[in-house]
Each structure stands twice: as C-alpha cells, then as structure tokens.
N, CA and C atoms of all chains as a GROMACS GRO file, in nm:
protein
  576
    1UNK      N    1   6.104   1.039   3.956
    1UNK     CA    2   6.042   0.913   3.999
    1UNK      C    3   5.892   0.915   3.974
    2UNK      N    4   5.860   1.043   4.002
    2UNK     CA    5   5.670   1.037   3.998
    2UNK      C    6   5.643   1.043   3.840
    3UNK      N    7   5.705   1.136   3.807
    3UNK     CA    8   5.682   1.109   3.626
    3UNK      C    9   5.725   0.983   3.552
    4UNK      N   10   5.823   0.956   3.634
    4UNK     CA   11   5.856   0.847   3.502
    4UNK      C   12   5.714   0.766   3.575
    5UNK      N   13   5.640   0.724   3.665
    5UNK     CA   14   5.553   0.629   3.703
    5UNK      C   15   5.423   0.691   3.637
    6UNK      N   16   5.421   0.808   3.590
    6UNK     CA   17   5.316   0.837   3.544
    6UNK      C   18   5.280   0.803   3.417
    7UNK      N   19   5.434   0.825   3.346
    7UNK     CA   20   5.446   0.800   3.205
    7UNK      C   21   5.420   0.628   3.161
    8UNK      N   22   5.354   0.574   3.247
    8UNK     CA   23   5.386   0.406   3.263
    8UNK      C   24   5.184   0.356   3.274
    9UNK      N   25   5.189   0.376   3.083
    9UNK     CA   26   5.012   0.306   3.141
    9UNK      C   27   5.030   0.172   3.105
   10UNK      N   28   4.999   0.098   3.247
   10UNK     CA   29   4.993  -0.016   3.297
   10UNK      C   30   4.847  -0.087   3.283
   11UNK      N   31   4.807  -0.212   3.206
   11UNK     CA   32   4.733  -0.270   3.214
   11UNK      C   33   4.752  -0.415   3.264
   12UNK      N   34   4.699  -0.480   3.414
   12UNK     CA   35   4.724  -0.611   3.448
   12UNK      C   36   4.618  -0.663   3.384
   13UNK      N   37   4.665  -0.823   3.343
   13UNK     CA   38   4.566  -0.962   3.283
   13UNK      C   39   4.505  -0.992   3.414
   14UNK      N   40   4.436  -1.010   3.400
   14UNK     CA   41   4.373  -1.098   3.504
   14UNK      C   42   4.296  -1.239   3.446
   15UNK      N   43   4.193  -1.284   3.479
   15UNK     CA   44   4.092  -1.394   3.431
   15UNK      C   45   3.961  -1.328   3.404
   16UNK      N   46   3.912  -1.211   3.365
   16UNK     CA   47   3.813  -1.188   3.291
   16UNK      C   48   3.844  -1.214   3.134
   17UNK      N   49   3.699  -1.239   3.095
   17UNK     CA   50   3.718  -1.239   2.922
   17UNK      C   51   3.806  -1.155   2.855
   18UNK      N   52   3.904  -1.214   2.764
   18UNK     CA   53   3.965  -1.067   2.692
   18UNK      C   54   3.948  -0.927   2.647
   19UNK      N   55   3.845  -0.964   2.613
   19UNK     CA   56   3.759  -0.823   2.542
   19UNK      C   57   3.774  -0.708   2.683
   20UNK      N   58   3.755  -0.757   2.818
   20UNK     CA   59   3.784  -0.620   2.898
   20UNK      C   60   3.900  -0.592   2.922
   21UNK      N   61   3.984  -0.635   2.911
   21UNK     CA   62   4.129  -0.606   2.861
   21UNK      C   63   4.142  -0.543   2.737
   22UNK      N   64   4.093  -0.585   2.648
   22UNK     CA   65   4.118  -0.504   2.534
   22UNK      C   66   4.080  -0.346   2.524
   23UNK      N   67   3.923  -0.348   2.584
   23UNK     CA   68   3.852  -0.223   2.623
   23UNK      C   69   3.945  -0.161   2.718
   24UNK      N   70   4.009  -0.177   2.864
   24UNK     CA   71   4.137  -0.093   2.879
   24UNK      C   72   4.237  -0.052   2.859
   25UNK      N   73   4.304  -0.099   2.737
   25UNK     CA   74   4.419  -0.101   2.691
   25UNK      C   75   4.357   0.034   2.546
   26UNK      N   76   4.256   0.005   2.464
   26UNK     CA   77   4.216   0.073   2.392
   26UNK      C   78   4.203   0.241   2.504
   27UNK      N   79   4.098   0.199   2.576
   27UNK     CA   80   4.065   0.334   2.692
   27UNK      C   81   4.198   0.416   2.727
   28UNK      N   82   4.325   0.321   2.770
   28UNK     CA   83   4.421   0.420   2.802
   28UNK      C   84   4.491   0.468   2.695
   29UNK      N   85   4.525   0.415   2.550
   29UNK     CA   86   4.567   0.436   2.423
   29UNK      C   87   4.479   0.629   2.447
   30UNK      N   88   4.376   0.574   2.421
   30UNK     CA   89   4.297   0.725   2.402
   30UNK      C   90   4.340   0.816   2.500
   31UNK      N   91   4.292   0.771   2.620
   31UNK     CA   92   4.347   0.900   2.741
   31UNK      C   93   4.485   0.972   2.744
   32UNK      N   94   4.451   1.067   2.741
   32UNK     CA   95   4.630   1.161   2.727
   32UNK      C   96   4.659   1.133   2.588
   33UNK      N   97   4.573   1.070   2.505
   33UNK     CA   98   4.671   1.074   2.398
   33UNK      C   99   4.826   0.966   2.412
   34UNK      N  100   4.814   0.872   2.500
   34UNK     CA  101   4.916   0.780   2.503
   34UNK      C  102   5.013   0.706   2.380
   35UNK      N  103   5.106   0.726   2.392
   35UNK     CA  104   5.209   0.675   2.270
   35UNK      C  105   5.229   0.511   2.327
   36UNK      N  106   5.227   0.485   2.461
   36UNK     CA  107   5.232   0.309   2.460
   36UNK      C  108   5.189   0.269   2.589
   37UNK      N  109   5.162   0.184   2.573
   37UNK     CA  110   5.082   0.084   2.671
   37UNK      C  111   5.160  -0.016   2.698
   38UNK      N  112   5.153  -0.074   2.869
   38UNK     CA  113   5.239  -0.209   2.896
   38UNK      C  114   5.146  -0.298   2.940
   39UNK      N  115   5.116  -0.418   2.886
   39UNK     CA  116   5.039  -0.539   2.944
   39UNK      C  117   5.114  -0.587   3.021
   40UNK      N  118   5.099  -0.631   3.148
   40UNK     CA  119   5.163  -0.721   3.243
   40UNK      C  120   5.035  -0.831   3.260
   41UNK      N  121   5.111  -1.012   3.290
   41UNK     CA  122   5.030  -1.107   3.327
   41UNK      C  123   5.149  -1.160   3.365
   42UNK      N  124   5.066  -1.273   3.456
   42UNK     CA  125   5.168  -1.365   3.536
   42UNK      C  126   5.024  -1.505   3.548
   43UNK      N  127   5.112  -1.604   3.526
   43UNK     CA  128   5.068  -1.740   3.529
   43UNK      C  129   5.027  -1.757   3.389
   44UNK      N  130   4.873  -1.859   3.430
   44UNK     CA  131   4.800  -1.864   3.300
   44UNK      C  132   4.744  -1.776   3.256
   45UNK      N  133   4.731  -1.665   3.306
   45UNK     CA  134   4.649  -1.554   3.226
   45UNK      C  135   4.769  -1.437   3.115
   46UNK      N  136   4.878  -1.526   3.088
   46UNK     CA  137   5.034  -1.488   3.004
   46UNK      C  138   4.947  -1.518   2.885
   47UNK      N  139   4.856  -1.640   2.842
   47UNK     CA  140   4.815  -1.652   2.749
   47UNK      C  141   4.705  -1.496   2.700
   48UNK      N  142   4.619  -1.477   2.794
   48UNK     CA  143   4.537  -1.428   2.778
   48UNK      C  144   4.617  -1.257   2.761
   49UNK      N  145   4.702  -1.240   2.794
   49UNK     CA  146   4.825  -1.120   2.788
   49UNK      C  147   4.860  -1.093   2.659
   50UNK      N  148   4.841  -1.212   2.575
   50UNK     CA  149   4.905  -1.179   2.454
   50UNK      C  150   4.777  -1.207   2.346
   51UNK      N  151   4.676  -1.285   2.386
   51UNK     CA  152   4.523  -1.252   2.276
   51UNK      C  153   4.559  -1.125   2.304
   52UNK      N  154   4.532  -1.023   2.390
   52UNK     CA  155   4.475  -0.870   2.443
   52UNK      C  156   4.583  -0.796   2.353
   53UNK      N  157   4.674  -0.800   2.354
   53UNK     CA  158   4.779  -0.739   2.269
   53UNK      C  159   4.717  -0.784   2.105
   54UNK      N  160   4.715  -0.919   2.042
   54UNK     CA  161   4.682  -0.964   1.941
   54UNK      C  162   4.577  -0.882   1.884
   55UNK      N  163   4.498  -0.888   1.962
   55UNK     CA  164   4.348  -0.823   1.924
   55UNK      C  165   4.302  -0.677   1.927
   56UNK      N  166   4.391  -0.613   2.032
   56UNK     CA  167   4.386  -0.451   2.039
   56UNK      C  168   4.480  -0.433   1.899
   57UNK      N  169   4.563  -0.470   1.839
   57UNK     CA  170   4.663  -0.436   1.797
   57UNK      C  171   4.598  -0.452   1.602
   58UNK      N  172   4.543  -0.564   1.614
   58UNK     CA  173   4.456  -0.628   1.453
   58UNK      C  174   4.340  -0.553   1.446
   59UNK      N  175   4.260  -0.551   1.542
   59UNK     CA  176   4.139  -0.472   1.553
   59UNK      C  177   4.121  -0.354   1.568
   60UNK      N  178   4.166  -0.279   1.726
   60UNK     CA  179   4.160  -0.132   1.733
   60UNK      C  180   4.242  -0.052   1.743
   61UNK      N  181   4.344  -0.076   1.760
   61UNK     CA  182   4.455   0.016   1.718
   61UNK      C  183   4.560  -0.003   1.617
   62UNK      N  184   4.547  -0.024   1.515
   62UNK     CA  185   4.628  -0.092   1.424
   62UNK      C  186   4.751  -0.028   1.391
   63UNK      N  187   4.766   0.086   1.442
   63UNK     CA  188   4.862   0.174   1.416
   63UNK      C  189   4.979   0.101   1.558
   64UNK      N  190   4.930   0.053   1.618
   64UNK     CA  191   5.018   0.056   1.770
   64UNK      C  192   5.115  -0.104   1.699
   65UNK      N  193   5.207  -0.118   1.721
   65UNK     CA  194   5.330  -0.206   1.717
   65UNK      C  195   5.347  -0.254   1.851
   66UNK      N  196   5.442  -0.399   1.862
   66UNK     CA  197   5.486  -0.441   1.943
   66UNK      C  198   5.648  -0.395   1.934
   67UNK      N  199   5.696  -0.320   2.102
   67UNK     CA  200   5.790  -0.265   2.133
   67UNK      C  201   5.883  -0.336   2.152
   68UNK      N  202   5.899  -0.429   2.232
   68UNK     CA  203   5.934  -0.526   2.331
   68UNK      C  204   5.854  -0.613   2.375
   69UNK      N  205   5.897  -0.720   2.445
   69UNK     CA  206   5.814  -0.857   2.488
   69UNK      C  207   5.956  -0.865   2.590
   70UNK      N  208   5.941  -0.899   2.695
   70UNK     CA  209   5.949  -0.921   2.831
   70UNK      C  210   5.934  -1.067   2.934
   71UNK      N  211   6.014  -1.165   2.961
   71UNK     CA  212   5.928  -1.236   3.049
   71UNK      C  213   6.036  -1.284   3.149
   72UNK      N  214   5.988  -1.333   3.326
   72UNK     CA  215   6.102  -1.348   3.374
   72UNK      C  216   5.956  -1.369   3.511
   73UNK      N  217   6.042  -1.424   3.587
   73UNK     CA  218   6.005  -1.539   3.726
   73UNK      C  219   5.943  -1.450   3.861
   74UNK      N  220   5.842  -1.446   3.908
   74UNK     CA  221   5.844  -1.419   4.021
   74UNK      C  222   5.776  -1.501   4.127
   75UNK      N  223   5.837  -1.488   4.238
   75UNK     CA  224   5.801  -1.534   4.373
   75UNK      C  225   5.708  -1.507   4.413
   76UNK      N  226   5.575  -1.600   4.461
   76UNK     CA  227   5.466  -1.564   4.501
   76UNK      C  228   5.427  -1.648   4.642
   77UNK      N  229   5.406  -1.600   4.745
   77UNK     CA  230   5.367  -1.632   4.873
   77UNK      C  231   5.192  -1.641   4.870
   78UNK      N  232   5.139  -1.773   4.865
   78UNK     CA  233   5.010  -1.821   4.915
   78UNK      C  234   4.960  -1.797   5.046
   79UNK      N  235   4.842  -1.761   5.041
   79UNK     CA  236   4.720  -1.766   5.213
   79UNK      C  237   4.824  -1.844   5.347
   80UNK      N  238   4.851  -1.993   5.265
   80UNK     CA  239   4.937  -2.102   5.368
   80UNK      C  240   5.090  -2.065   5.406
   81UNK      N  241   5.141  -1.933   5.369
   81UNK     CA  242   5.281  -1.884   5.358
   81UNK      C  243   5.340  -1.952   5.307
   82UNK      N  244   5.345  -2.038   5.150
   82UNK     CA  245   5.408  -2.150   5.068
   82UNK      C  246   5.450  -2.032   4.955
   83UNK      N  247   5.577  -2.046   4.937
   83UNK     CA  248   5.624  -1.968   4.800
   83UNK      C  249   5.648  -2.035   4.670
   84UNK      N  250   5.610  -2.034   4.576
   84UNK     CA  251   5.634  -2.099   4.485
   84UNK      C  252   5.660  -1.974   4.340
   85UNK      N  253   5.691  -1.995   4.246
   85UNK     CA  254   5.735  -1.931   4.113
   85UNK      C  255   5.652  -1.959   4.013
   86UNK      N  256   5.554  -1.819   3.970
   86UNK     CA  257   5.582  -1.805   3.863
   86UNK      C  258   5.589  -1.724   3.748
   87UNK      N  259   5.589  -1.738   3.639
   87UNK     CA  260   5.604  -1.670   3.504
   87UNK      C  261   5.523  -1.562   3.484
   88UNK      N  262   5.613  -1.449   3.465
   88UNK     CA  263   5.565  -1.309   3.450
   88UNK      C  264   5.548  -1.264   3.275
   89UNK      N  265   5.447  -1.188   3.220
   89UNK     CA  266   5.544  -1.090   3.097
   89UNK      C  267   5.464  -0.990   3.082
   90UNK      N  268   5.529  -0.906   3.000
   90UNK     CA  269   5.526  -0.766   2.993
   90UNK      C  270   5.550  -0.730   2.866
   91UNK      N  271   5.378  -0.702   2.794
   91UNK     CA  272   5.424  -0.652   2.660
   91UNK      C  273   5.360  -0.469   2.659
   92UNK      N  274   5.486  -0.468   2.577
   92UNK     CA  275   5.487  -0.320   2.539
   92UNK      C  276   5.426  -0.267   2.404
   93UNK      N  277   5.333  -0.229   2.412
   93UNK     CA  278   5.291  -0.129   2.244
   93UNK      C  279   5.294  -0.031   2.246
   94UNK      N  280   5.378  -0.018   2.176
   94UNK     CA  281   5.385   0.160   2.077
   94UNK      C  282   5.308   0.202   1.978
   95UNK      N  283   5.258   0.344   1.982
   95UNK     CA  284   5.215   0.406   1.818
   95UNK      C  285   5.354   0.482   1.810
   96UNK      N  286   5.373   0.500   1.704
   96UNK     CA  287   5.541   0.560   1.641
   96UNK      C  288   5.453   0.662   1.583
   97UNK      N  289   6.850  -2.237   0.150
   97UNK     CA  290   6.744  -2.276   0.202
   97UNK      C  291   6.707  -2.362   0.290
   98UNK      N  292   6.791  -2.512   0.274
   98UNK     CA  293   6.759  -2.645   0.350
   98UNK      C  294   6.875  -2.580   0.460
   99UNK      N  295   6.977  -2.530   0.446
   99UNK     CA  296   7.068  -2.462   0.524
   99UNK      C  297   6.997  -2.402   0.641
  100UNK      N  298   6.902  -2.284   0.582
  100UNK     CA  299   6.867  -2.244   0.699
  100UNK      C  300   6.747  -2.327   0.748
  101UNK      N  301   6.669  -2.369   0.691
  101UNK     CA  302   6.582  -2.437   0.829
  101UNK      C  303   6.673  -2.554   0.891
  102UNK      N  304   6.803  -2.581   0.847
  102UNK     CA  305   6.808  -2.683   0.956
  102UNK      C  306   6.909  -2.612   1.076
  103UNK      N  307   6.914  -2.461   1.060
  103UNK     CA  308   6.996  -2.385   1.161
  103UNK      C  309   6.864  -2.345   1.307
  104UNK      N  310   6.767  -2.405   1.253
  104UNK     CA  311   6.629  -2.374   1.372
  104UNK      C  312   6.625  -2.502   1.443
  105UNK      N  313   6.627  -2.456   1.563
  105UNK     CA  314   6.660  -2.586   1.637
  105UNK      C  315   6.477  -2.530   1.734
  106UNK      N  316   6.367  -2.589   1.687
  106UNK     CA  317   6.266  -2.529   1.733
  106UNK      C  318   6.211  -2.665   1.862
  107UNK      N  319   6.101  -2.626   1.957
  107UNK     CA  320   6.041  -2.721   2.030
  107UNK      C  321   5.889  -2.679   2.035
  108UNK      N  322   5.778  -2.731   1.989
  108UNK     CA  323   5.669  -2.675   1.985
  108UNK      C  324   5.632  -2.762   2.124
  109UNK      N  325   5.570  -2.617   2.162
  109UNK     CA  326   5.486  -2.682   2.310
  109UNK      C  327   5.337  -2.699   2.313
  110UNK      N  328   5.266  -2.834   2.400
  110UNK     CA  329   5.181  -2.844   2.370
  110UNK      C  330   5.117  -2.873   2.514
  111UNK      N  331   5.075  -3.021   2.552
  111UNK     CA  332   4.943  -2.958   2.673
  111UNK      C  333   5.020  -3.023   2.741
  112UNK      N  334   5.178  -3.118   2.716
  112UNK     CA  335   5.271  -3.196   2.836
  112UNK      C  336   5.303  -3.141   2.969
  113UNK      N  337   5.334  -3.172   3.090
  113UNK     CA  338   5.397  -3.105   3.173
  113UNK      C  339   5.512  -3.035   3.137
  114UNK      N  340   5.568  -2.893   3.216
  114UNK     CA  341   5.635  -2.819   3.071
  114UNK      C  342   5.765  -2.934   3.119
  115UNK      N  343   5.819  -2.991   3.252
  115UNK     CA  344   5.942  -3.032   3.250
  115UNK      C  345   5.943  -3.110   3.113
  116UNK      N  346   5.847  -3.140   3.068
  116UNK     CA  347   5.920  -3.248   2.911
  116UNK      C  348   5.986  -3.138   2.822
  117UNK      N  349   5.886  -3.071   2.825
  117UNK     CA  350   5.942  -2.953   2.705
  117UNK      C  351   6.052  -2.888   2.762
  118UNK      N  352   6.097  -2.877   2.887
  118UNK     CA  353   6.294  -2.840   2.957
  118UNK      C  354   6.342  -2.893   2.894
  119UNK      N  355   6.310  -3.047   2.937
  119UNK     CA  356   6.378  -3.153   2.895
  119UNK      C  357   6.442  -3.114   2.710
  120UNK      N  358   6.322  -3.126   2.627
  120UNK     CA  359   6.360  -3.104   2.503
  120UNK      C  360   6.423  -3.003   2.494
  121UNK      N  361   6.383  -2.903   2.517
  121UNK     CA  362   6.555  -2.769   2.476
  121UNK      C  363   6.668  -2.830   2.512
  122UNK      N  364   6.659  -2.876   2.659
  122UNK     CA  365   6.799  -2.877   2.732
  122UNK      C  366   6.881  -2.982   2.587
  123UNK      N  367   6.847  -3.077   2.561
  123UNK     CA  368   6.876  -3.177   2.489
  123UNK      C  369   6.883  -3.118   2.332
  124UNK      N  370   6.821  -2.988   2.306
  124UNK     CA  371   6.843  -2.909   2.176
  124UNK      C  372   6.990  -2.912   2.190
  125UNK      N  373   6.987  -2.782   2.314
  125UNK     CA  374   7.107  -2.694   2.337
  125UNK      C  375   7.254  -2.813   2.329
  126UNK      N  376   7.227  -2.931   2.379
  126UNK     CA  377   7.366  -3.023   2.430
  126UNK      C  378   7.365  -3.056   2.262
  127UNK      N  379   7.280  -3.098   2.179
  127UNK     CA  380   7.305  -3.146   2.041
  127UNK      C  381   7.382  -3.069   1.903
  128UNK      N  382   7.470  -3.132   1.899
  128UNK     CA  383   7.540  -2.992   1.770
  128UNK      C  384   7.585  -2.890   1.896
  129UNK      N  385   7.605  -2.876   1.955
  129UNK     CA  386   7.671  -2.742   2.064
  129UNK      C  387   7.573  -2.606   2.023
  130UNK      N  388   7.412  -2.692   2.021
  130UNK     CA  389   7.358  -2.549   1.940
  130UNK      C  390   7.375  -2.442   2.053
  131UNK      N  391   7.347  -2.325   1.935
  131UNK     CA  392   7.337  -2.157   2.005
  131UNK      C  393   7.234  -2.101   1.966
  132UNK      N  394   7.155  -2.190   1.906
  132UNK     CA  395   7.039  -2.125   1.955
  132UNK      C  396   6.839  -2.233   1.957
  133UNK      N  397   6.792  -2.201   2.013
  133UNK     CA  398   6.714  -2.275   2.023
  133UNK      C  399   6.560  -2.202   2.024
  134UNK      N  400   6.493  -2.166   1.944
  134UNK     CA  401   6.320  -2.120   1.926
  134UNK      C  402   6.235  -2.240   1.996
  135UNK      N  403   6.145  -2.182   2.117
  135UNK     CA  404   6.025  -2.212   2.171
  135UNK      C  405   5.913  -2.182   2.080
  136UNK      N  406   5.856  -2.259   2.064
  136UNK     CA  407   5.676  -2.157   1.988
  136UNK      C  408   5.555  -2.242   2.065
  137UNK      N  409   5.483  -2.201   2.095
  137UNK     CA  410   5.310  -2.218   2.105
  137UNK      C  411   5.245  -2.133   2.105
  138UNK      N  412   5.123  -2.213   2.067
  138UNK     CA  413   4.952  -2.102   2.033
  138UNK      C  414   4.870  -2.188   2.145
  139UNK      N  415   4.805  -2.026   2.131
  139UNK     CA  416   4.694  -2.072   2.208
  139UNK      C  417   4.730  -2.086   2.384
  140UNK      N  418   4.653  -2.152   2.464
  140UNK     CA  419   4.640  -2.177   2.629
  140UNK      C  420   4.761  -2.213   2.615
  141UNK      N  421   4.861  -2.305   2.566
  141UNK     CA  422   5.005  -2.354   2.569
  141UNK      C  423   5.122  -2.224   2.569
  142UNK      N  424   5.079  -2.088   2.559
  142UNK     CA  425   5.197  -2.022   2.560
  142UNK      C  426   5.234  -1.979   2.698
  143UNK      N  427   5.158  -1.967   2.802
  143UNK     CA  428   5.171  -1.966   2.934
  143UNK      C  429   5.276  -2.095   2.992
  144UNK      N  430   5.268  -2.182   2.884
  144UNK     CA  431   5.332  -2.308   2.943
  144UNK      C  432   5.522  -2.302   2.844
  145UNK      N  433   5.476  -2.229   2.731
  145UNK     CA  434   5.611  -2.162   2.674
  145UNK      C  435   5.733  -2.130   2.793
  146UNK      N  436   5.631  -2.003   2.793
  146UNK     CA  437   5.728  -1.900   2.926
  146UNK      C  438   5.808  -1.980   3.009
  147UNK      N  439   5.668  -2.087   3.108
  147UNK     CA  440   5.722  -2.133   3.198
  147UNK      C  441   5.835  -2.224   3.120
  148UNK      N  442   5.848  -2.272   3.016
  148UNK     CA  443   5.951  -2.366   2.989
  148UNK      C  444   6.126  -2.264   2.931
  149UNK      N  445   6.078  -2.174   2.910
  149UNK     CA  446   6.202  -2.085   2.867
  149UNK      C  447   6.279  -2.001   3.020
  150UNK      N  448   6.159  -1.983   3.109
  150UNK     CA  449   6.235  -1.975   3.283
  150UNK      C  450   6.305  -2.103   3.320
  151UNK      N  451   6.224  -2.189   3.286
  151UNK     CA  452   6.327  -2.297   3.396
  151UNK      C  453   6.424  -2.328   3.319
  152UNK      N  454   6.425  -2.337   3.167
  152UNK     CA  455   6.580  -2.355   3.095
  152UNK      C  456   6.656  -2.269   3.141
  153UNK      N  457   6.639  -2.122   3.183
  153UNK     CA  458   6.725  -2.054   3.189
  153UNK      C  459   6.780  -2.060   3.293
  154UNK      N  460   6.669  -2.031   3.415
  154UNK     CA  461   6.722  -2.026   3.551
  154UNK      C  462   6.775  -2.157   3.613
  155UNK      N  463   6.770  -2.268   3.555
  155UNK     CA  464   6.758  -2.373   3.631
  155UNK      C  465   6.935  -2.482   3.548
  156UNK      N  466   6.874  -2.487   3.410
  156UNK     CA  467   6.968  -2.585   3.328
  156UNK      C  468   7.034  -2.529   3.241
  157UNK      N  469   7.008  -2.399   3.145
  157UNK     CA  470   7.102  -2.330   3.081
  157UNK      C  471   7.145  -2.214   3.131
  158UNK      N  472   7.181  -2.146   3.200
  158UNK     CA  473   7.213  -2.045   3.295
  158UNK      C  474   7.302  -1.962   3.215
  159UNK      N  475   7.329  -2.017   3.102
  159UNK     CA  476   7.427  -1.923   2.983
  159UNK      C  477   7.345  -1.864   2.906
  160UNK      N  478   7.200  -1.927   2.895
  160UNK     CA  479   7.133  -1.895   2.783
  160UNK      C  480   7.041  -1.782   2.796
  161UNK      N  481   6.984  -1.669   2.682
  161UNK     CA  482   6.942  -1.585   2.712
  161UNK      C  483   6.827  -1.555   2.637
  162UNK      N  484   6.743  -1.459   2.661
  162UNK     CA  485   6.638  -1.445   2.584
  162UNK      C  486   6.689  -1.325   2.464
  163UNK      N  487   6.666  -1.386   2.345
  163UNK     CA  488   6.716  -1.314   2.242
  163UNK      C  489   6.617  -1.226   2.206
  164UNK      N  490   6.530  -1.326   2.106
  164UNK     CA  491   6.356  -1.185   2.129
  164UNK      C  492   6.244  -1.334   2.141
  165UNK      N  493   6.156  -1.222   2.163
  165UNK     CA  494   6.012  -1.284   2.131
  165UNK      C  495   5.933  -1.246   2.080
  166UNK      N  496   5.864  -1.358   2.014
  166UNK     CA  497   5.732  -1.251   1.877
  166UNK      C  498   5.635  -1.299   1.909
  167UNK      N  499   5.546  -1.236   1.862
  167UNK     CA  500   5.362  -1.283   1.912
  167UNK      C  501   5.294  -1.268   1.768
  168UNK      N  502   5.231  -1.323   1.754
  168UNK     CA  503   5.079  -1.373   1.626
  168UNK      C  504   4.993  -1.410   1.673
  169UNK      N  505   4.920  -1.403   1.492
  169UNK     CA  506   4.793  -1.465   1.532
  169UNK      C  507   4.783  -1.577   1.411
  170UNK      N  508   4.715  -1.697   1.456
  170UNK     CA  509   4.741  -1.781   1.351
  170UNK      C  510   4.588  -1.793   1.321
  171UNK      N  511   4.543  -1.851   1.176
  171UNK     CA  512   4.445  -1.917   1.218
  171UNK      C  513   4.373  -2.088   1.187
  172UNK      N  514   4.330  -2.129   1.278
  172UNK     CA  515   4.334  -2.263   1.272
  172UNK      C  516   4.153  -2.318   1.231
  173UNK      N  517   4.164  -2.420   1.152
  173UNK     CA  518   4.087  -2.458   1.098
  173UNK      C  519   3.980  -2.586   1.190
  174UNK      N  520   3.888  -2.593   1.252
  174UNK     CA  521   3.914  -2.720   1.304
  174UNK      C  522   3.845  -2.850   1.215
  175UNK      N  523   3.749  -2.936   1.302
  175UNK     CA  524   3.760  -3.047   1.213
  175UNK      C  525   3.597  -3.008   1.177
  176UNK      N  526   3.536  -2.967   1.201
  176UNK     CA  527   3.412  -2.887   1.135
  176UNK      C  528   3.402  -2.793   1.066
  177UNK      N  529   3.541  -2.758   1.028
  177UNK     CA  530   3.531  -2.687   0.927
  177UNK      C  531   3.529  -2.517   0.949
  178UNK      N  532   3.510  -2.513   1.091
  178UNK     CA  533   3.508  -2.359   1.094
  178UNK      C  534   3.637  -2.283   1.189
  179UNK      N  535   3.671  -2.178   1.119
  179UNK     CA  536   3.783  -2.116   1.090
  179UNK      C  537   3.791  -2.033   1.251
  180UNK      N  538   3.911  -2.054   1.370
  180UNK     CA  539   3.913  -1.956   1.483
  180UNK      C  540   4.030  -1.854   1.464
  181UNK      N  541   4.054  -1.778   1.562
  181UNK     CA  542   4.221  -1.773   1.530
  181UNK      C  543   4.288  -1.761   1.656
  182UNK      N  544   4.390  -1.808   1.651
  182UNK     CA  545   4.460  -1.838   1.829
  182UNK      C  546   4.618  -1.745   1.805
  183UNK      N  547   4.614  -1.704   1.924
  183UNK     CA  548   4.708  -1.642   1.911
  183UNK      C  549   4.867  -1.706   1.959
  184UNK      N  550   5.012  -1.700   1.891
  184UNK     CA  551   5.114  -1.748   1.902
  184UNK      C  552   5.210  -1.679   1.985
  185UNK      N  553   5.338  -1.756   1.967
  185UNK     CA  554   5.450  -1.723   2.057
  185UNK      C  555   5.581  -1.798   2.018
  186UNK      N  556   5.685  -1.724   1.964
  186UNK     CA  557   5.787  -1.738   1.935
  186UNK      C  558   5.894  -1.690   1.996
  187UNK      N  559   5.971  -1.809   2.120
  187UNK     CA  560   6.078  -1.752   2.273
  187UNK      C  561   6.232  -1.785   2.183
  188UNK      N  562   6.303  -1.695   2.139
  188UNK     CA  563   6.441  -1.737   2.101
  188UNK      C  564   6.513  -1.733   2.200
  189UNK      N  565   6.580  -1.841   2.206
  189UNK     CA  566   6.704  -1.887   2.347
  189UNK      C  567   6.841  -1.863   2.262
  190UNK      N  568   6.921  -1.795   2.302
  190UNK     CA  569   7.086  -1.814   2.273
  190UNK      C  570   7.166  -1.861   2.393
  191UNK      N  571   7.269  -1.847   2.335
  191UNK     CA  572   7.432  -1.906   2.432
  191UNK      C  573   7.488  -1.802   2.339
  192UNK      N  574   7.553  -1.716   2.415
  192UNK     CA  575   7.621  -1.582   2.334
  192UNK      C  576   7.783  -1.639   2.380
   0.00000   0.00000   0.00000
C-alpha cells in the first residue's frame, strides 16, 4: 500500500498560470528519475490539465507520451453543505 | 474514404451550456442506432467536453462508454493574423 502510493507522482491543476504546473510536473519527471507522472484536475481547471500535459510533453520532456486519459464525476460538498458534481481527469505520462 | 468520415458521428463543443451539447450526442446516439459518437474541443471548452461526456453517460446513455481520449495541440490563427496554439480534446463514446 505505501509503495504503490509512493510510486504515484501526483501533480493537482489548480488556477495558477500553467507554466507552474508545467515546472512541477517537469521537477518530479527529474526527481527519482521518474518513468510517469499523473495530472489530476477537476472543474475548469480540466482545461488547464491538459495545456500542462500539452506543453511539458512538446517542450520539456519530449520523450514522455500520453499513457492513458481518465475522466469521471465527483461529488463535492460547498462551505453551505450543498453537494453538487463535478468533472474530474487524470492524465498519465510515461517515458518508455 | 466518404465511407469513413461518414462512420464519425462527431459534436464539437463550444461556449453553449453543455446540456445542448447532451442534448446533441444523445440525439447522435438515437440516429442510425449509432455506436459510436466523438466529442472534441479546444481550448477553455474542453472542461465543458468532459462535463458533456459525464452527463451522457451517467445520466442518458448509461450503455455508453468511454472508449479513449486524445489530447493536442492545434494551432489557430486569429483575425490579426497572429498565430496561438490551444490545446484539444478528442472523448470517444461507444455502446459495446
């Protein structure tokens, strides 16, 4: 359980400019010597999930491929305890 | 050739509320008994993709599944003449 969570470099989207997404996704590529990286975003920042992939992938790591692409619903509870849904994804890059 | 593009039953999404763009798959999927149906958008609109390939699934096609998805980069010209590039999204829906 602890390894496989270790083996899992995770980068979340958030709403900063892409480029610092890109700069962590590059950063963990390097560290350990990583074979793949997973972008996770949820909402509107799904767009910004997949520039960061686009652009790490054309620009600085050109060697890294897309593994898989991922997307599916989650439940989110607001400040007001209101749940509403939404759209998750999860891209995967590999260097082979 | 004309064979296969008319086996793409595609819906490009754009800045509508996504229920229109449900709407349009759902109405792919019932036409011809298709089996299969391609989502695409670029750019801020692919966040609005996703959300339209969850609610087909979870909501109105409940048979239908995510086959793959691809990501690009396109690039678009605008009306001044100068060249950006936005990145894409291609959601394949089946009925297996």
């Amino acid at each position: 359980m602890t390894d496989e969570l270790a083996d899992e470099n995770v980068i979340y989207v958030g709403n900063k400019p892409p480029m610092s997404y890109v700069l962590a996704v590059v950063t963990e590529f390097k560290k350990d010597d990583a074979k793949d990286v997973v972008i996770k975003a949820r909402g509107r920042a799904i767009s910004r999930a997949v520039d960061t992939a686009e652009i790490v992938r054309n620009r600085f790591v050109t060697e890294a491929k897309v593994d898989k692409i991922e997307i599916g619903t989650e439940s989110v509870t607001n400040d007001e305890g209101r749940t509403h849904n939404v759209s998750s994804i999860e891209i995967h890059l590999v260097i082979e």
